[in-house]
Backbone bond lengths (Angstrom), bond angles and torsions (degrees), N, CA, C in turn:
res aa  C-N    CA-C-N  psi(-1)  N-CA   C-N-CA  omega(-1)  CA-C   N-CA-C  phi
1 X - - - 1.462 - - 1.527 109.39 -
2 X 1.312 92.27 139.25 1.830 88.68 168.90 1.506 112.93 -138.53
3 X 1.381 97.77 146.39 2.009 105.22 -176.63 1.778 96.90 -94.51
4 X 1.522 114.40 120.42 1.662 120.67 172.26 1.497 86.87 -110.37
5 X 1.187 96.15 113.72 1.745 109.08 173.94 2.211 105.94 -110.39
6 X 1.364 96.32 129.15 1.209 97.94 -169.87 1.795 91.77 -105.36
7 X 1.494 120.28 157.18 1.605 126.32 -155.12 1.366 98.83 -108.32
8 X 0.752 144.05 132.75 1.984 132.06 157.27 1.624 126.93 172.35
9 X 1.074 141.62 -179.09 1.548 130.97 -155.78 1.215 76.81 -116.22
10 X 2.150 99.31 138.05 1.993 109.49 172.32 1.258 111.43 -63.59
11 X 1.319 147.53 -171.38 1.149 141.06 122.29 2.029 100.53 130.46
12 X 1.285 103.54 117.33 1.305 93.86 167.61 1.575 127.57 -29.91
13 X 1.151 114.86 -67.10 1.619 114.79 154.56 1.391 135.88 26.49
14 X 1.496 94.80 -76.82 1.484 141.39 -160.53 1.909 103.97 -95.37
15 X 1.983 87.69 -31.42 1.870 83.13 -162.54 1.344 124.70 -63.99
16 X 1.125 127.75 -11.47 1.849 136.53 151.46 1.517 125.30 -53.44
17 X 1.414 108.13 -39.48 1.613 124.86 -141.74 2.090 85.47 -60.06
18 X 1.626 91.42 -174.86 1.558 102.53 166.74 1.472 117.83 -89.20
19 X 1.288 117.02 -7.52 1.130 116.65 -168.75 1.510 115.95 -75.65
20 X 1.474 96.27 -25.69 1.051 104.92 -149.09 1.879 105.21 -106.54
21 X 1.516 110.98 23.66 1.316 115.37 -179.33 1.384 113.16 -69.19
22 X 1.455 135.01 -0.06 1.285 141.67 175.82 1.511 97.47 -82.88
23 X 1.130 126.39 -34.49 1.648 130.32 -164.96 1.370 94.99 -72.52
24 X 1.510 105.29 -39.54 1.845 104.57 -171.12 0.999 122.31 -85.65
25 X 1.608 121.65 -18.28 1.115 134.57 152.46 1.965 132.68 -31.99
26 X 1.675 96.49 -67.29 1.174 125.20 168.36 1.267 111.28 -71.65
27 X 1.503 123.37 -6.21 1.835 112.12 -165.35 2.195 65.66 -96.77
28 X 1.485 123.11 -65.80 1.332 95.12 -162.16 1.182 143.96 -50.14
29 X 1.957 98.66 -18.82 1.439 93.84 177.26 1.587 123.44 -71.41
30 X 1.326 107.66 -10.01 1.583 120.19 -159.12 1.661 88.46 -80.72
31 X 1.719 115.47 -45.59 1.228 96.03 167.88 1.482 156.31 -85.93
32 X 1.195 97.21 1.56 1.492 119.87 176.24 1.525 96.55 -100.63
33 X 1.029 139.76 -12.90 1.621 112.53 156.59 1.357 120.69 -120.66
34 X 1.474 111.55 30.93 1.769 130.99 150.67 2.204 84.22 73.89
35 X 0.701 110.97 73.24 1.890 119.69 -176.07 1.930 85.05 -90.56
36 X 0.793 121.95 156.52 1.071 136.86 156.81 1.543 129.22 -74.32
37 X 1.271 139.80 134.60 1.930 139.03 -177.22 1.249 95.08 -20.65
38 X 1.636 93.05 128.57 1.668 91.14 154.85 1.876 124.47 -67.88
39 X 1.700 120.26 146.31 1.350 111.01 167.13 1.252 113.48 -121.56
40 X 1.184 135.40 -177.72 1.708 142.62 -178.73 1.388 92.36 -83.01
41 X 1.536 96.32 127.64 1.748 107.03 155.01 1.532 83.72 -166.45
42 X 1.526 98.39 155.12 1.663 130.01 138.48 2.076 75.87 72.71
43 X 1.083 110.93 50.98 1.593 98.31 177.77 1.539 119.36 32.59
44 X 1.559 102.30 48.93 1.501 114.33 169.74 1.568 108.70 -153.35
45 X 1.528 115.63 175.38 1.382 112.37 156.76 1.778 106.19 -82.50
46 X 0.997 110.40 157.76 1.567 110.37 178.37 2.009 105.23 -151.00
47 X 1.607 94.46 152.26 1.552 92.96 -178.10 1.344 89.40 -156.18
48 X 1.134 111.42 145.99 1.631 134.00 154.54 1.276 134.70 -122.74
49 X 1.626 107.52 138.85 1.326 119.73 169.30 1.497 133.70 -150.61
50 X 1.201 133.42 -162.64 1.369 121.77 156.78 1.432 126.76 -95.20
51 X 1.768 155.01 150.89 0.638 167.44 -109.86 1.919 120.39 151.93
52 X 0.948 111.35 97.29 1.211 112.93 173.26 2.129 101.57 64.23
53 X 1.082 88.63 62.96 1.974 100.50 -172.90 1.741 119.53 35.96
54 X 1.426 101.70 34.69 1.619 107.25 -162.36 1.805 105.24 -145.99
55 X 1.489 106.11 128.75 1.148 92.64 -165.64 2.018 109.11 -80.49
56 X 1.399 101.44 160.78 1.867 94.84 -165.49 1.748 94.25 -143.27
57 X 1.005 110.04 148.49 1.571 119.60 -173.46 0.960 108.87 -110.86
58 X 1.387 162.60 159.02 1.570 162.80 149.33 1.509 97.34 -106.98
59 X 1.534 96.00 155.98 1.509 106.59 -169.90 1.348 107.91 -161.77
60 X 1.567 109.53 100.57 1.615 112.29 167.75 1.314 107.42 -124.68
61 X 1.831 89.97 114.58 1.755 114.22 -178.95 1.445 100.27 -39.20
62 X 1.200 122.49 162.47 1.749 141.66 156.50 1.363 119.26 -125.64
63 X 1.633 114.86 27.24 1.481 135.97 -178.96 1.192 116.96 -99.56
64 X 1.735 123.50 -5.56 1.339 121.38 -159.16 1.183 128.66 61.09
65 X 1.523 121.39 122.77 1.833 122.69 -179.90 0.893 108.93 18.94
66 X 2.123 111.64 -81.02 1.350 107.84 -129.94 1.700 109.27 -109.19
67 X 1.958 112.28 21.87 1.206 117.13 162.52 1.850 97.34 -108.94
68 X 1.129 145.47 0.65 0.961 139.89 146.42 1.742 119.97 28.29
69 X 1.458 88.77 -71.43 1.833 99.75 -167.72 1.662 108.63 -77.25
70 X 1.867 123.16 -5.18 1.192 99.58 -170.90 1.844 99.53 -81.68
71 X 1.296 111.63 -35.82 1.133 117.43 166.93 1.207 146.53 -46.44
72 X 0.987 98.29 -28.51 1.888 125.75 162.27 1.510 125.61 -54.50
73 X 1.761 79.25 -58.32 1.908 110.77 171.27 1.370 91.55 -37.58
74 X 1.669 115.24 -91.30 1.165 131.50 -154.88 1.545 113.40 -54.87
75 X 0.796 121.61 -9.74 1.942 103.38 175.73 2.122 85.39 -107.74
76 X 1.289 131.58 -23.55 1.571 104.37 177.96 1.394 113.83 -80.13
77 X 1.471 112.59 -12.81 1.614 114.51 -175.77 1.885 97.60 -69.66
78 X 1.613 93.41 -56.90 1.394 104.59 -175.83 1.788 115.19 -30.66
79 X 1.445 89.03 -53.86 2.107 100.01 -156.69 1.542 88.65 -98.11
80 X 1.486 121.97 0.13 1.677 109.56 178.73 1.680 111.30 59.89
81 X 1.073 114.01 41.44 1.539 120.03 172.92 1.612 107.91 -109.48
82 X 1.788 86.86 126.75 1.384 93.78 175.25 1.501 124.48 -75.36
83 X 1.627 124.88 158.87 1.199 142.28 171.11 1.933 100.28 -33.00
84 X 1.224 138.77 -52.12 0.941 130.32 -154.76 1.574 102.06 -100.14
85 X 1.463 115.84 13.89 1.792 103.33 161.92 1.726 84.47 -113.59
86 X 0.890 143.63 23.02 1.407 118.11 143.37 0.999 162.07 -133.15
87 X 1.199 118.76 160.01 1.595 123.62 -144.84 1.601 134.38 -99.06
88 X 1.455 124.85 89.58 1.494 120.95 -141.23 1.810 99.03 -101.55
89 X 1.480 114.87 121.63 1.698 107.20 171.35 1.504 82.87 -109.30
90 X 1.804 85.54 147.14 1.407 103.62 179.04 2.042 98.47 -155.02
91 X 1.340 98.91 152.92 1.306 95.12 163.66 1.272 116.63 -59.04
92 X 1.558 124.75 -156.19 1.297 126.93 -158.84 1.714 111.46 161.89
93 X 1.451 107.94 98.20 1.800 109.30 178.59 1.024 111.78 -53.63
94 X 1.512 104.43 -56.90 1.440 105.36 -157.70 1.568 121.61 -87.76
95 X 1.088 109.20 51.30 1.618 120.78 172.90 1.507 101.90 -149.54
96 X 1.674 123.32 147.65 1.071 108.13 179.56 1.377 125.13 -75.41
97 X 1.252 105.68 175.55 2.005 108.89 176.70 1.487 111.81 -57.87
98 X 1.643 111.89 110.37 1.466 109.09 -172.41 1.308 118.06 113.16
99 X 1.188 118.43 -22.00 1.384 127.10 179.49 1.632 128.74 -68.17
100 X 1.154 149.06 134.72 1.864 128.43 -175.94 1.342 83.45 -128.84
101 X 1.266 99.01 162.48 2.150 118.09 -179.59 1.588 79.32 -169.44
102 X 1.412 117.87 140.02 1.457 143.97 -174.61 1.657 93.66 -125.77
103 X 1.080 115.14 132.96 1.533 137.97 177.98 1.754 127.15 -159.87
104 X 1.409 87.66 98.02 1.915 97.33 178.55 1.742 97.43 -64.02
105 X 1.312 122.61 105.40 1.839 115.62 145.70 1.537 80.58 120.95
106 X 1.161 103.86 -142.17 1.765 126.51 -156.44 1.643 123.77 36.69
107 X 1.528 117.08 -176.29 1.436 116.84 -157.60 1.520 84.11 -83.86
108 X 1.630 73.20 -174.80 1.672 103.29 -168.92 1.652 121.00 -80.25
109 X 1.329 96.48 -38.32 1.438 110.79 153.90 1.655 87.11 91.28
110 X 1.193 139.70 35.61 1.244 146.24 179.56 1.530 93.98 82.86
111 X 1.176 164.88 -34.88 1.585 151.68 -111.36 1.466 90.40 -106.89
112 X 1.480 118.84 104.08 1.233 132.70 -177.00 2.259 106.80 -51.28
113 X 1.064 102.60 -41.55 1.422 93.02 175.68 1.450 124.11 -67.99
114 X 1.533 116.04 -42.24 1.601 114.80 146.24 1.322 120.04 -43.50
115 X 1.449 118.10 -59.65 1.355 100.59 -167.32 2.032 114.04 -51.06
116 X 1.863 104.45 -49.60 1.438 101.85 171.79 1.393 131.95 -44.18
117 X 1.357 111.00 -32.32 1.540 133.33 167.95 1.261 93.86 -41.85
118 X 1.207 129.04 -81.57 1.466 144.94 -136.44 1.423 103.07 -87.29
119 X 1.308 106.81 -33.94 2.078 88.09 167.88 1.254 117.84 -87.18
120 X 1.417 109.64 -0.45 1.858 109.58 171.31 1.242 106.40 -95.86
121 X 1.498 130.33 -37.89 1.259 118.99 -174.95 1.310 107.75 -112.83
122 X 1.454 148.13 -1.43 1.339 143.50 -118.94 1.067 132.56 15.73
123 X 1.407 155.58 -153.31 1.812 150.37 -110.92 1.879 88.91 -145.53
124 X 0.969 127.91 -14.02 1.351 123.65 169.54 1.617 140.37 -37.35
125 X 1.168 115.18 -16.63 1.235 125.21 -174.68 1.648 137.14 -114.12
126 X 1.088 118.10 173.41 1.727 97.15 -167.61 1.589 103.36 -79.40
127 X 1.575 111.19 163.68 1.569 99.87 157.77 1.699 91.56 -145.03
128 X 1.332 105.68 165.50 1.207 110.11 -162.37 1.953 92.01 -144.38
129 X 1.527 100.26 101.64 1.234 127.59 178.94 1.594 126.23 -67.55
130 X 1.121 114.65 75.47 1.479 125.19 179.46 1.597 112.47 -37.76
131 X 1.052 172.76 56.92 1.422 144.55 -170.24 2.324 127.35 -33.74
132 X 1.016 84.05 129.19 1.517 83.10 -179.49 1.421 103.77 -137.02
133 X 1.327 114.09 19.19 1.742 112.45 -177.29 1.419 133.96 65.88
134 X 1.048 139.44 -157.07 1.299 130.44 -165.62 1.707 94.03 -157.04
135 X 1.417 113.62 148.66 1.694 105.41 167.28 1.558 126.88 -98.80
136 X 1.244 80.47 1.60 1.662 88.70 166.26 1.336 126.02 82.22
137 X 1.582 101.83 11.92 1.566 130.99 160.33 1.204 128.10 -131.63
138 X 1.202 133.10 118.51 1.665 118.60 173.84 1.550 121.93 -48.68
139 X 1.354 111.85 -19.56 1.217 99.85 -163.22 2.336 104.35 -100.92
140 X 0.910 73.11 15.99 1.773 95.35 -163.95 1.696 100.95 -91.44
141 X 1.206 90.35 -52.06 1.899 116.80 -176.89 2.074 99.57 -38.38
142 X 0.582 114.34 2.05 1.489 113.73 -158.20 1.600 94.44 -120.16
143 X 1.603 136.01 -61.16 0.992 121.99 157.85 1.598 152.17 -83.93
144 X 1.833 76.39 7.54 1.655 93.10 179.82 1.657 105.77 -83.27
145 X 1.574 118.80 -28.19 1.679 104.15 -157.55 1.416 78.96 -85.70
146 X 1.571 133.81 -26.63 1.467 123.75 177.62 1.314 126.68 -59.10
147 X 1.691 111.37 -21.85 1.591 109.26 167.79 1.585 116.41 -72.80
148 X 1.282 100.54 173.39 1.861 118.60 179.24 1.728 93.12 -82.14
149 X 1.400 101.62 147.39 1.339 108.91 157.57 1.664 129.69 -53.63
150 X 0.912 126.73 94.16 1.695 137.55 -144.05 1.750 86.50 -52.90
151 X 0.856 134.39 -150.19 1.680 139.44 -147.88 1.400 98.67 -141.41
152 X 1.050 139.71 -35.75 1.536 120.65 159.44 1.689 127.18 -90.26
153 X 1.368 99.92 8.63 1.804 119.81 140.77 0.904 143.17 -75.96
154 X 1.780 126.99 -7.78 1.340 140.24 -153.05 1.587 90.39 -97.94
155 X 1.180 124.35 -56.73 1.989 112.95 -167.83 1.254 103.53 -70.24
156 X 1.167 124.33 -19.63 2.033 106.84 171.55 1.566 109.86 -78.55
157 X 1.588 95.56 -23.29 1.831 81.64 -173.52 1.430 104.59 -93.53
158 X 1.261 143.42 -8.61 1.226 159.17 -178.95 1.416 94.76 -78.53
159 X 1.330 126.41 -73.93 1.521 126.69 172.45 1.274 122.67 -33.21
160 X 1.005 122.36 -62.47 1.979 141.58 167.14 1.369 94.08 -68.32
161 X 1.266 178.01 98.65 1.446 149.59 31.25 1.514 91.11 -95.02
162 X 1.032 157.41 61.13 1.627 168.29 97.16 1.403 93.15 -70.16
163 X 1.385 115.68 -83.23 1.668 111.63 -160.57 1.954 124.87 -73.55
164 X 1.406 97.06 -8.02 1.570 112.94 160.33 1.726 102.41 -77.76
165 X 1.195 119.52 -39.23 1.409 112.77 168.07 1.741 130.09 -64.95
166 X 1.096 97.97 -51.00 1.664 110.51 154.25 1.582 125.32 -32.31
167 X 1.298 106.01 -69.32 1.231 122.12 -144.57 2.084 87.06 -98.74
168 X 1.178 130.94 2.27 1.443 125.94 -169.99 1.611 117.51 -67.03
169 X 1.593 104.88 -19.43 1.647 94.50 162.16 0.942 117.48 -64.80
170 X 1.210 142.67 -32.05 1.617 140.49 -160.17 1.856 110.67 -71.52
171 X 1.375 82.58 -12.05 2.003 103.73 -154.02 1.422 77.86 -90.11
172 X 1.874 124.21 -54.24 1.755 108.58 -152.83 1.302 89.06 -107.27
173 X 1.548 144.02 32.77 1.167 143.53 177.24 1.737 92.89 -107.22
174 X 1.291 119.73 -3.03 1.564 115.39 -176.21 1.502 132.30 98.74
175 X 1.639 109.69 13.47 1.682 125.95 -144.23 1.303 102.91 -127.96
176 X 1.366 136.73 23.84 1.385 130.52 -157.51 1.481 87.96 -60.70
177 X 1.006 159.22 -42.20 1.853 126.85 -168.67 1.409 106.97 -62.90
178 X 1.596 117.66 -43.56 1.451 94.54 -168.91 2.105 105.55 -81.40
179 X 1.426 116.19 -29.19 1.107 99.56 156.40 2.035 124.77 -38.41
180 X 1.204 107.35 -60.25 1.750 117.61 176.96 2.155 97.23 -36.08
181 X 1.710 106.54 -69.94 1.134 92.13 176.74 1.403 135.28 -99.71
182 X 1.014 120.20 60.08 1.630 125.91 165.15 1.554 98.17 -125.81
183 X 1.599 125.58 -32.77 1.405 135.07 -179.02 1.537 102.04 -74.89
184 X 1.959 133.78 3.91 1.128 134.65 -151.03 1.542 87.10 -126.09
185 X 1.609 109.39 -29.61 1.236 125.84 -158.67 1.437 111.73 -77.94
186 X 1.858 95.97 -69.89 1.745 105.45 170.43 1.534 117.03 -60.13
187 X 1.881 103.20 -11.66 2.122 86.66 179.06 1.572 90.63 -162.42
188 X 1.488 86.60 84.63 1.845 97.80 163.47 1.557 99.39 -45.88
189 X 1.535 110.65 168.84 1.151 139.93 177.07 1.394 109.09 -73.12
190 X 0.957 144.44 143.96 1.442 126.84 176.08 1.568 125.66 -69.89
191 X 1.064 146.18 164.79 1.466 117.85 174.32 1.740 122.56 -100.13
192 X 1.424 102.09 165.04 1.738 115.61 -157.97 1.548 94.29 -59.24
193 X 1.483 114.81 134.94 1.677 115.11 166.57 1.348 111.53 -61.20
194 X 1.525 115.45 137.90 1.544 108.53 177.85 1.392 109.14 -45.94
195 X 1.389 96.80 147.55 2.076 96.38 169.17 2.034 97.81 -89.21
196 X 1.377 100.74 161.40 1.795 103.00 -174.93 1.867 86.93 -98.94
């Protein structure tokens, strides 16, 4: 069994923002492998199904970002799944818009829902690093992952949580590089705006 927990703030509100590209992540996989309605558990929505002859859970907290990890806790205590079958999408500054990098363990890298992750469960588990760019200020970073993906951002990120949905056996079959490039394949990165 494996828990794919997608990261992001509940609430229509929020359901555009950047933060919340882990939510969109996990909402595509649920639909590209026919998952059943999400319901309330473990202070999240949750759904199950099969996937690659193995049963797999989806999991989007309803705690907000930066309680993240109590929610987590509670559905791996529940199903007794260890730190290393699960699977965390989350945005990600510091990679560009479009970009994926797969990494079992390491810090949080500031991302308040990792960090909660990691003091509820510790550093054990996969996360799977969306790129959404950086604004090129520290002090910016705060209302940028809070904005919506502006409108000539929507078909790269639509493309990349389509082909992160696609391509996700390769990811829980044990293969994150060739998962990284076939998810590089079906949805290049978009390219850099000319500089003036």
């Amino acid at each position: 069994m494996r828990l794919i927990v997608g990261l992001g703030n509940p609430g229509a509100r929020h359901a555009g923002n950047r933060h919340n590209i882990g939510f969109m992540a996990v909402a595509a996989i649920a639909r590209r492998w026919g998952f059943p309605p999400f319901r309330s558990r473990f202070k999240s929505e949750l759904s199950e199904a099969v996937i690659a002859g193995a049963k797999r859970l989806l999991l989007l907290p309803q705690t907000f970002m930066n309680a993240s990890g109590e929610a987590v806790l509670a559905a791996m205590s529940f199903y007794k799944i260890a730190p290393a079958d699960i699977v965390v999408f989350h945005d990600e500054l510091d990679l560009r818009p479009g970009k994926v990098r797969v990494k079992k363990g390491g810090g949080s890298a500031g991302h308040n829902g990792l960090r909660s992750i990691d003091a509820m469960i510790g550093r054990g588990y996969w996360r799977v690093r969306l790129g959404i760019g950086h604004p090129g200020v520290k002090e910016l970073v705060y209302p940028y992952v809070l904005q919506n993906f502006a409108a000539d951002e929507r078909e790269w990120v639509e493309k990349l949580v389509e082909a992160v949905a696609e391509t996700l056996p390769l990811l829980l079959e044990g293969t994150p590089d060739a998962f990284m490039s076939e998810v590089a394949r079906l949805a290049p990165p978009p390219a850099d705006p000319p500089q003036d």
